[in-house]
PAFIDO-624391 format. One record per residue (C-alpha): y, z, x; residue in one letter. Coordinates in nm, 4 decimals. Each point is the difference from the previous one (the first is absolute). Last residue first. Layout:
% PAFIDO-624391
> y;z;x;type
> Y;Z;X;A
...
***
This chain:
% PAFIDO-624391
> y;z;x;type
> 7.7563;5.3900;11.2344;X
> -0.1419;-0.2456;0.2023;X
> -0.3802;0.0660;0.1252;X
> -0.1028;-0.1556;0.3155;X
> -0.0085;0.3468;0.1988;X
> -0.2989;0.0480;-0.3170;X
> -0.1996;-0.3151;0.0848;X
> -0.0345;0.1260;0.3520;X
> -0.1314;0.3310;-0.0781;X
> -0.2739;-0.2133;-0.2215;X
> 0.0310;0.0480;-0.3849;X
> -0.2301;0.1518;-0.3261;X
> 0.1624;0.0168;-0.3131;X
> -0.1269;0.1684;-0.2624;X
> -0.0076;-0.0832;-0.4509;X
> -0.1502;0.2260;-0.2089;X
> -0.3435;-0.0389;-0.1128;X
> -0.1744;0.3270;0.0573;X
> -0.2274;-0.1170;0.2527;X
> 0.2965;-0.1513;0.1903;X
> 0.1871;-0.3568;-0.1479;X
> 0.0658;-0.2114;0.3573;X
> 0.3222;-0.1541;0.1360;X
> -0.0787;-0.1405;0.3737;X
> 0.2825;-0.0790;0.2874;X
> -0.1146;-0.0384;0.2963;X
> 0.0867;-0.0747;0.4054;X
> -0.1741;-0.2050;0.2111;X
> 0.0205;-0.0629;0.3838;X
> -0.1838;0.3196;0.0784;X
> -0.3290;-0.1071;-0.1816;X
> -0.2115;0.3552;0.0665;X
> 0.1529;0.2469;-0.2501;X
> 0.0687;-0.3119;-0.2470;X
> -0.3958;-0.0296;-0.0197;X
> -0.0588;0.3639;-0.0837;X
> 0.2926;-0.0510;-0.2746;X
> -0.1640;-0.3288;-0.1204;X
> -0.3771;0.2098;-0.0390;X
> 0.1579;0.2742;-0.1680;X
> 0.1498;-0.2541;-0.2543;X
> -0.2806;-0.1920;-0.1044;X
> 0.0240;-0.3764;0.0773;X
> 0.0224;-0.2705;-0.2450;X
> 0.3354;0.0546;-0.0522;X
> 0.0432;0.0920;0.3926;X
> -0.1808;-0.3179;0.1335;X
> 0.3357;-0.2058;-0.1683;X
> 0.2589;0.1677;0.1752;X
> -0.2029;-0.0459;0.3100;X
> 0.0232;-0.3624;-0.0711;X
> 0.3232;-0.0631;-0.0557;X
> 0.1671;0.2169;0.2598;X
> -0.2343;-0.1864;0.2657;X
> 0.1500;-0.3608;-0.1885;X
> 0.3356;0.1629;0.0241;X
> -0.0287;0.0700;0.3488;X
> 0.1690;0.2832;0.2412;X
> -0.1391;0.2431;-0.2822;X
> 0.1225;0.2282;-0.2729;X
> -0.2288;0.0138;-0.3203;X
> 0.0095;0.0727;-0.3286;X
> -0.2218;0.0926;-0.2584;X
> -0.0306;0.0814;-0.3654;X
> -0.1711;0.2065;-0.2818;X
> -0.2471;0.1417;0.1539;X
> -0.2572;0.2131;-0.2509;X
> -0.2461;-0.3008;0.0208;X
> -0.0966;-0.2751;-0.2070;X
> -0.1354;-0.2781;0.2011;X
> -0.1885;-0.3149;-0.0892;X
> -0.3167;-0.0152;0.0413;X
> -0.2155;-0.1656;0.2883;X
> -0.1605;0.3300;0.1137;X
> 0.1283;-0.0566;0.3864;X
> 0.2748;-0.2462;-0.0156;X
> 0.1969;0.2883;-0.2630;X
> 0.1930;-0.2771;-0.1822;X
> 0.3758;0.0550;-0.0937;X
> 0.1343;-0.1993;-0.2779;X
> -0.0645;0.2637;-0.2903;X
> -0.2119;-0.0748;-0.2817;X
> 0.1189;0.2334;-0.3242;X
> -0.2683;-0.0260;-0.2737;X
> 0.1474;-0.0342;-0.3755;X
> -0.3864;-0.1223;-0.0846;X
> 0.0746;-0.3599;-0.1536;X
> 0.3282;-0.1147;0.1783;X
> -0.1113;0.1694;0.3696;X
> 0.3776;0.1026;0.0966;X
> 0.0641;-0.1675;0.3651;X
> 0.1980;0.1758;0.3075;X
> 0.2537;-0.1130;0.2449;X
> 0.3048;0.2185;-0.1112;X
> -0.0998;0.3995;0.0588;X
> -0.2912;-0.0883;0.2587;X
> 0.2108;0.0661;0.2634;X
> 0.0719;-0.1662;0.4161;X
> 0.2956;0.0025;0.2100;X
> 0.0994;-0.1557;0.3098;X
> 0.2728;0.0868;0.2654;X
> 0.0475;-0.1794;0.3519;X
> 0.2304;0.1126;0.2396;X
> 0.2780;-0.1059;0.2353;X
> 0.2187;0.2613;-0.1440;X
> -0.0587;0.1486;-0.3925;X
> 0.1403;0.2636;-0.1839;X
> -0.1520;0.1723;-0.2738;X
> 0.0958;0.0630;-0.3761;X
> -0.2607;0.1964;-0.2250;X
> -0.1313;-0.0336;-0.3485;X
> 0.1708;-0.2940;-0.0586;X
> 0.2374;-0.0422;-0.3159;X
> 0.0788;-0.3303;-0.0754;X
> -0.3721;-0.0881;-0.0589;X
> 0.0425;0.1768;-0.3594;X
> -0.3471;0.0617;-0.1203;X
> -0.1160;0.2912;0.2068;X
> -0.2772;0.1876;0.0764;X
> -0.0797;-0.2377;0.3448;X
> 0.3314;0.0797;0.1094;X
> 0.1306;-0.3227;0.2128;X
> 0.0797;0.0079;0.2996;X
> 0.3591;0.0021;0.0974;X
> 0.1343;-0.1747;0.3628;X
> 0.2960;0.0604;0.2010;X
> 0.0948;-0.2437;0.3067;X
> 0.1755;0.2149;0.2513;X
> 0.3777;0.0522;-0.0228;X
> 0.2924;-0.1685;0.1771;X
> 0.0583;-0.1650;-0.3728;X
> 0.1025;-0.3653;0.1297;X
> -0.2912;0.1114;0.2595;X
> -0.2943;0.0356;-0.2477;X
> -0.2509;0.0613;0.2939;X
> -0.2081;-0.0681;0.2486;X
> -0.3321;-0.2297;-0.1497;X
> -0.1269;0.1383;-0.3306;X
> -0.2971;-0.1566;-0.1133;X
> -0.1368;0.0980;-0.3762;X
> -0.2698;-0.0377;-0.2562;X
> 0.1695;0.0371;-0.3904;X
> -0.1090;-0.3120;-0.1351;X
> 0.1101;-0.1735;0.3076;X
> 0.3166;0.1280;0.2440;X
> 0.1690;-0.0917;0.3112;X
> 0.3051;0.1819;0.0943;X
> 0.1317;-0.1115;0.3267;X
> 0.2144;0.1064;0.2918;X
> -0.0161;-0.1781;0.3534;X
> -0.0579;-0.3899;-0.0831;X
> -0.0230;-0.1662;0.3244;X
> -0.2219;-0.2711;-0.2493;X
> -0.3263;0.0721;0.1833;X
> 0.0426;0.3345;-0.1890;X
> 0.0434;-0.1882;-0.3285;X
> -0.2991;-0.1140;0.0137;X
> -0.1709;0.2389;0.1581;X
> 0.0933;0.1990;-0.2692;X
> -0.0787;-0.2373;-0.2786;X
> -0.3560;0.0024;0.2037;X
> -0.0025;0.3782;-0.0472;X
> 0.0627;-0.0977;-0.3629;X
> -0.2694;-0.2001;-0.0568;X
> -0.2550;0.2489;0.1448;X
> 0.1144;0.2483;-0.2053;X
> -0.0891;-0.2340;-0.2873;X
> -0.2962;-0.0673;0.1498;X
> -0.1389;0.3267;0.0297;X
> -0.1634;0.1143;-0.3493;X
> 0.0273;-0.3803;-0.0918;X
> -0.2403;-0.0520;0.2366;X
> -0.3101;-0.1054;-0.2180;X
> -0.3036;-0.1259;0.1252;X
> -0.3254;-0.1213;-0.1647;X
> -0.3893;0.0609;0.0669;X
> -0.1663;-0.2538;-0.1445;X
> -0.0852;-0.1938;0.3304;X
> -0.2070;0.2489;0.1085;X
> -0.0103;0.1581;0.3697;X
> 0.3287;-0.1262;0.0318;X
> 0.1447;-0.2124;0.3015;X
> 0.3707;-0.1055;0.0097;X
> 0.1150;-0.2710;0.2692;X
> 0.3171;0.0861;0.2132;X
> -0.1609;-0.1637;0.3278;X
> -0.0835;0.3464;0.1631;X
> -0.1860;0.0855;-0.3062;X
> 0.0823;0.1839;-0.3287;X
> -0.2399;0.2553;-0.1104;X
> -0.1261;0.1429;-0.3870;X
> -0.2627;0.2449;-0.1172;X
> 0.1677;0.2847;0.1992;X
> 0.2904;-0.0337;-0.2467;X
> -0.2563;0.0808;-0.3038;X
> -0.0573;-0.0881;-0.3213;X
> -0.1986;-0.3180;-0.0905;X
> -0.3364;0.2781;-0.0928;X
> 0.2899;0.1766;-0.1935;X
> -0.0565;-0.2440;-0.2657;X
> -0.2909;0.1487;-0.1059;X
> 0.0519;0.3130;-0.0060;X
> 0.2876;-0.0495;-0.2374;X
> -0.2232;-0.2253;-0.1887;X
> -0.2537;0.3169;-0.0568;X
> 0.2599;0.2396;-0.0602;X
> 0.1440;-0.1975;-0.3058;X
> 0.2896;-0.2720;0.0210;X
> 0.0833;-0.2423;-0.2688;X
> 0.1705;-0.3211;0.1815;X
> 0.3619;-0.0915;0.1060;X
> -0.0283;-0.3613;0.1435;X
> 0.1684;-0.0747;0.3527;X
> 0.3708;0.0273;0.0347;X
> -0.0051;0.3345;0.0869;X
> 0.0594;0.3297;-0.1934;X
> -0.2170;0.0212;-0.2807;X
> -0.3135;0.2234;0.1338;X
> -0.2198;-0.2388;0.0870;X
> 0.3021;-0.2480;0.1928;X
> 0.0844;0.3067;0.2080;X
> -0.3518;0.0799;0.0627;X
> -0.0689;-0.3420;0.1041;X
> 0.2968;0.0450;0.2788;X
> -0.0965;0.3129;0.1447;X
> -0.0770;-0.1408;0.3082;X
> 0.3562;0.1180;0.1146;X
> -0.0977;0.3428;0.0959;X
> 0.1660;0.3106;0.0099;X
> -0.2207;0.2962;-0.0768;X
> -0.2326;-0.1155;0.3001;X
> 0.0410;0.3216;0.2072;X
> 0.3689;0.0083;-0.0656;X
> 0.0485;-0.0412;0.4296;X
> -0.2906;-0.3050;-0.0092;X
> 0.1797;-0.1843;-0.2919;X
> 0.3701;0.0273;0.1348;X
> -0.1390;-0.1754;0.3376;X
> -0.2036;-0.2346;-0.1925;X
> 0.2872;-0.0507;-0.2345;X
> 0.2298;-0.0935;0.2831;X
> -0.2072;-0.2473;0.1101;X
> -0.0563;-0.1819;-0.2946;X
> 0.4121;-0.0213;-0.0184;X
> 0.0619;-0.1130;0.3227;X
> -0.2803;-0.2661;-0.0055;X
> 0.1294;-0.1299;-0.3441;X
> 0.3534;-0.0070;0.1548;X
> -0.1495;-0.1905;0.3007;X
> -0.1234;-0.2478;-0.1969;X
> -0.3738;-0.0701;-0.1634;X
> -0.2334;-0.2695;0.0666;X
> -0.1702;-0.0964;-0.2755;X
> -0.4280;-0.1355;0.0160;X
> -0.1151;0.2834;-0.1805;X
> 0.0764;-0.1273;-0.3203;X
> -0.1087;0.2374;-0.2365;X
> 0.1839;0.0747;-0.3068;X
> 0.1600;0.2957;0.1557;X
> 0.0652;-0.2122;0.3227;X
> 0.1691;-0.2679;-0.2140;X
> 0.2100;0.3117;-0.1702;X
> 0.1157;0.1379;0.3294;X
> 0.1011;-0.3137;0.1818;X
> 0.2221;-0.0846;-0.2941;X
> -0.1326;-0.3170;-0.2291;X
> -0.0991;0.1939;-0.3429;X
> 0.3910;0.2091;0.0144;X
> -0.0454;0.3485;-0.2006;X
> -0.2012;0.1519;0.3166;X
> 0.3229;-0.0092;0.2042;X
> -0.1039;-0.0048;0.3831;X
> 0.1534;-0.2866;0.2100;X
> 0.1299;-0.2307;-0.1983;X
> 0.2026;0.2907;-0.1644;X
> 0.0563;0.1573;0.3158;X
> 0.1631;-0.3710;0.0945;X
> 0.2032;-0.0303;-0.2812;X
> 0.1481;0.3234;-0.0100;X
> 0.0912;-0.0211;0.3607;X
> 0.1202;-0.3628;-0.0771;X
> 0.2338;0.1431;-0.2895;X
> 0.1581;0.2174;0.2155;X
> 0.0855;-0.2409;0.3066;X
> 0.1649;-0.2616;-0.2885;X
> 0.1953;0.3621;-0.1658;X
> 0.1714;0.0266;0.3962;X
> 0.3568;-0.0104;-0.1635;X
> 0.2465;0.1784;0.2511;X
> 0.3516;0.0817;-0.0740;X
> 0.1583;0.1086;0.3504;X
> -0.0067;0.3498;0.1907;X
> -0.3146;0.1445;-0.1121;X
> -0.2131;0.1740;-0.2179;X
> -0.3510;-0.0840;-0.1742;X
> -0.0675;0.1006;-0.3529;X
> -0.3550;-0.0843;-0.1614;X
> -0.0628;0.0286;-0.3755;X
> -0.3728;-0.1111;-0.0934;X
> -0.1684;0.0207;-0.3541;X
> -0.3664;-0.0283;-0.0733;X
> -0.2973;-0.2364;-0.0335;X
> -0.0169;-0.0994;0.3489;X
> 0.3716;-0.1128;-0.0564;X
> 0.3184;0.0654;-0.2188;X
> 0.3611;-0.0242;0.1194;X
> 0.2498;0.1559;0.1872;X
> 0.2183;-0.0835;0.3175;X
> 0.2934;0.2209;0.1438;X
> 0.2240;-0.0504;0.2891;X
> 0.2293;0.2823;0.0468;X
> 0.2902;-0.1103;0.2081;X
> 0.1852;0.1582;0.2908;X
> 0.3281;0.0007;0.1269;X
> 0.0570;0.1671;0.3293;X
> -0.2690;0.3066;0.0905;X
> 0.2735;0.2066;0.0115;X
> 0.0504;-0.0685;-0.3518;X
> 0.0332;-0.2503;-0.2358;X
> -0.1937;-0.1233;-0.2975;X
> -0.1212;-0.3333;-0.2163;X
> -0.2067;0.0081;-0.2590;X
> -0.2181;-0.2776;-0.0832;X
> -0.2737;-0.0633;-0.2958;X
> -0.2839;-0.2670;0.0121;X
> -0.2274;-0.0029;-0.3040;X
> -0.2887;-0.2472;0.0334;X
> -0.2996;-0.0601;-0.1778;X
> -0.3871;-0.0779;0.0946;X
> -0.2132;-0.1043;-0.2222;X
> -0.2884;0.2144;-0.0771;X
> -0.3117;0.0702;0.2467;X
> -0.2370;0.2566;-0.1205;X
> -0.1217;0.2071;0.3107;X
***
């Protein structure tokens, strides 16, 4: 999670109706190394931008890998003497559970992979089979533990996390609480494209709709479907931006790491999104389907009941399907 300053655009409009007059609150601006925009209704201008920035501050200090004195990057160097917060609790948590139910596809250990392969803030390095091998001896969620008194243990104190492929949803459930503890009925909180929608746009009298993007195409204006979205979580994942051209050989590296054979993944899907009650669930599960293959995801979506799915794939012939959840589908605006 690359940290850049932090900006602020604050818009208001103001609306009546038989709510009363209303006013859209909205706050924008750039953090863990991508864009925010959240909108927040209510009856009076509100400015809570002080309450945002200290979320962002605190997941930062918490678990960005791009900061040398967060919790996460002195326990990556070594020091097994921090004592983590709650948020850091919540979050390795989570990706045990998420870990176990992808039979180890997700996994945060991946960390010195991500720096191998170009995509950390470690040092990129040359890669053949044997060094992949290698580093996969530091891979492995079941290699790590966290004690009663918030202390990490690791079976080797090279092995290296990196939540970026849940903190951000993370970050904006705790937006959400946020904004919750706030009395704040109808919101709109959004980062680099992962979403919590809490009741709905009322100066509209309409859900919250939502576009994801189409992982074929280049104009971001023109999603490939529109859903609607009540006191729910949405996250997406796609190797069609976050990707690396090799400068010498022309090689395509994309950012999703198969935990398992320690290289990076290119697979027939395209994209992923996810529908949960949590962004930072959302997140993650969105992520374990790129590196997942697609029969497995859809026999794992048959048992999770509290997920839907959205997943664009190329078939055997190498046109472009779409594969959704029932639920996903009575989200879909027309």
């Amino acid at each position: 999670m690359k940290k850049i300053g932090l900006l602020l655009v604050v818009l208001l409009s103001v609306s009546c109706g038989k709510h009363g007059a209303l006013v859209k609150n909205r706050s924008s601006g750039g953090a863990l190394g991508t864009m925010y925009h959240i909108t927040y209704i209510s009856d009076r201008q509100l400015d809570y931008q002080p309450e945002i920035d200290s979320v962002f501050a605190a997941i930062n200090h918490s678990m960005s890998t791009y900061i040398p004195g967060s919790d996460i990057s002195k326990i990556n160097d070594g020091d097994s003497t921090v004592v983590v917060d709650q948020m850091f609790r919540d979050v390795f948590e989570l990706s045990k559970e998420v870990h176990d139910s992808t039979e180890g596809y997700f996994d945060p250990t991946v960390g010195v992979l991500v720096d191998a392969w170009g995509f950390g803030p470690g040092k990129q390095i040359t890669l053949d089979s044997a060094k992949v091998d290698s580093l996969l001896d530091y891979v492995g969620f079941e290699k790590v533990g966290i004690t009663d008194d918030n202390r990490i243990t690791k079976s080797d104190y090279r092995i290296r996390f990196d939540f970026n492929a849940v903190a951000k949803g993370y970050a904006i459930d705790r937006l959400a609480a946020m904004l919750d503890a706030k009395g704040i009925a109808n919101y709109l909180v959004e980062v680099g494209g992962e979403i919590v929608a809490k009741g709905k746009n009322v100066m509209k009298e309409k859900p919250w709709v939502v576009g994801i993007d189409n992982p074929e195409g280049k104009d971001r204006s023109k999603p490939i479907v529109l859903l609607s979205l009540e006191n729910e979580a949405l996250a997406s994942s796609g190797n069609y931006r976050k990707f690396r051209i090799d400068t010498i050989t022309g090689k395509k590296y994309v950012h999703t790491i198969n935990p398992k054979t320690g290289y990076t993944k290119n697979s027939n899907v395209l994209g992923s999104s996810v529908i949960a009650s949590n962004c930072a669930m959302a997140d993650a599960y969105a992520t374990a389907f790129m590196a997942m293959d697609l029969d497995d995801s859809i026999k794992l979506l048959v048992h999770e009941k509290d997920m839907e799915a959205f997943i664009v794939y190329l078939d055997e012939d190498g046109n472009v399907e779409e594969f959704m959840t029932d639920g996903f589908k009575r989200r879909l605006v027309e």
